[in-house]
N, C-alpha and C positions, 0 to 999 in steps of 0.2 A: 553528546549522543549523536550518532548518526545513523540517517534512513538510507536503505539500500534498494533498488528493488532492479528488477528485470522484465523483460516482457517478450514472449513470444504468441506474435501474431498466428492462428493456424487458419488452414484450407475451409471456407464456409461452409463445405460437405463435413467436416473433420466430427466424427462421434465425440460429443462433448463428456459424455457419459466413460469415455478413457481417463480422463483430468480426473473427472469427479471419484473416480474408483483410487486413482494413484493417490489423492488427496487422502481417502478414508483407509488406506493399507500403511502410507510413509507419514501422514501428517505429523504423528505422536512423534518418530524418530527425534523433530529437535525440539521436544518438550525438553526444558535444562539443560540447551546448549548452550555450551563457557562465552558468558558478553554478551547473551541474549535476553532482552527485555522481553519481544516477542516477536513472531512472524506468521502474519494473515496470508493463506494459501487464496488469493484471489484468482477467482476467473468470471469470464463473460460468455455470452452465446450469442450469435447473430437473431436478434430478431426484430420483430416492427415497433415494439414499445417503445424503446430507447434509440433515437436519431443516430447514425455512423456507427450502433452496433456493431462487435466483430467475435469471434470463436478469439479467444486468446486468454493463454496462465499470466499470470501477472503476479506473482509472489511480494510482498510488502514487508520488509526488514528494520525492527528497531535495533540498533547497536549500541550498549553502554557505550563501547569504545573500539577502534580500530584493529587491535587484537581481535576479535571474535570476528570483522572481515575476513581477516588473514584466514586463521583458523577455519572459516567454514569455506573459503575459496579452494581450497588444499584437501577440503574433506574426499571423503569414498561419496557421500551424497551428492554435493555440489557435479562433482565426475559421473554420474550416474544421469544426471538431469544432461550436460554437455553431450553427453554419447547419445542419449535417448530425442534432443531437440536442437542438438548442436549449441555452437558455443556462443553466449547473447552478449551484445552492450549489455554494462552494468550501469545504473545510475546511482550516485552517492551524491546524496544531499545532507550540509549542517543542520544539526536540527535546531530552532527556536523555541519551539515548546511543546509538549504533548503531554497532553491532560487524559484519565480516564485508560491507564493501560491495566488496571487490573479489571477493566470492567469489559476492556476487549473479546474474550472467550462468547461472550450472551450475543454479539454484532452477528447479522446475517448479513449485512449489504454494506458496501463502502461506497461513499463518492470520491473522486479525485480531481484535481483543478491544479494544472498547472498552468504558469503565467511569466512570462518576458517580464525582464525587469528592465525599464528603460534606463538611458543613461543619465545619470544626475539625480537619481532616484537615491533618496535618503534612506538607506538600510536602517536606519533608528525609526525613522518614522514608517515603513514599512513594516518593521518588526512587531509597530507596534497597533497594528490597523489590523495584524494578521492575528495578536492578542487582544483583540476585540471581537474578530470575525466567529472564534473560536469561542469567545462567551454566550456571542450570540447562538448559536449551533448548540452549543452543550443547553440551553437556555429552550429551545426547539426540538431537546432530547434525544442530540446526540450522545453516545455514551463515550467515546471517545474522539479527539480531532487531536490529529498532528499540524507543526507546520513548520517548513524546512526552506531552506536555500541553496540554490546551487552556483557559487560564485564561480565555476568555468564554465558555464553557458548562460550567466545573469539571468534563472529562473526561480522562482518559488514553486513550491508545493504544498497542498492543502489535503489531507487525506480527514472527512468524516465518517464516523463508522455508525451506524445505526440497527435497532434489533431488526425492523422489516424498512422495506421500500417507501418512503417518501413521497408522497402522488401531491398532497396537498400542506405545503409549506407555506408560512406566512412570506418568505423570500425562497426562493428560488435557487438551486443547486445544479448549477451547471457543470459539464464533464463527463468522465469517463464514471460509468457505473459497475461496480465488481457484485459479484457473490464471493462473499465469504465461507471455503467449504471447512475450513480450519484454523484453528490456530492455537500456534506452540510457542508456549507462556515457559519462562524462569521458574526455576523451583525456589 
């Protein structure tokens, strides 16, 4: 499997309330698209709750497999989003594990944590610190956690998705914090 996502930062003035509309008119569009597990329409708003907040989509893509990149890179959609935001870095990361994708749809909120992987870092025992981290979380009721690797810029990623907002956690969740406005699940 692999995670795909993208992200465009927008203007702090930027009406958030555009994203949130385009989300609830296209989101269904890729309900059972070909090599889609699922994709969570994420976005953020600049505000004082959450530290380094910013206005930005940030779309979250699971991939059975590389075919359903291709395929949705090529889409009339993916060209629609380029025209309307211009054309973004893509991030593709291997995935390790991700538990809880059918339980995806009920998430309102996502956390995300990415992290440098140093050098001499054992991928196996990383692999497996990241399947722990991931019990613990599901464990603290998250309903979903992914967790990925990007072997050309030696980072991980940590995506947990939960039904509301987190304030008081027995450990602590650092990162970027999304709203979940949608998501298009496999048939």
């Amino acid at each position: 499997m692999l995670a795909m996502q993208y992200r465009f930062t927008l203007p702090a003035d930027y009406d958030m309330a555009i994203i949130r509309q385009r989300i609830h008119e296209r989101g269904h569009l890729l309900d059972g698209f070909p090599h889609l597990e699922w994709k969570a329409y994420l976005w953020s708003q600049k505000d004082g709750r959450h530290p380094g907040s910013v206005n930005a989509y940030a779309p979250l893509y699971l991939w059975q497999d590389n075919a359903g990149i291709n395929q949705f890179l090529a889409s009339p959609g993916f060209r629609a989003v380029c025209e309307d935001f211009g054309r973004p870095q893509i991030d593709i990361w291997s995935v390790w594990d991700c538990t809880g994708n059918q339980a995806m749809p009920a998430a309102a909120i996502c956390y995300q944590q990415t992290q440098a992987i140093a050098p001499g870092t054992s991928l196996a025992a990383l692999r497996q610190q990241e399947h722990e981290q991931a019990a613990r979380l599901l464990q603290q009721g998250a309903l979903s956690v992914l967790s990925a690797y990007d072997p050309q810029q030696w980072r991980t990623l940590r995506m947990s998705a939960w039904p509301n907002e987190q304030e008081f956690m027995p450990q602590p969740i650092h990162g970027e914090c999304y709203q979940i406005g949608y998501v298009a699940m496999k048939r």
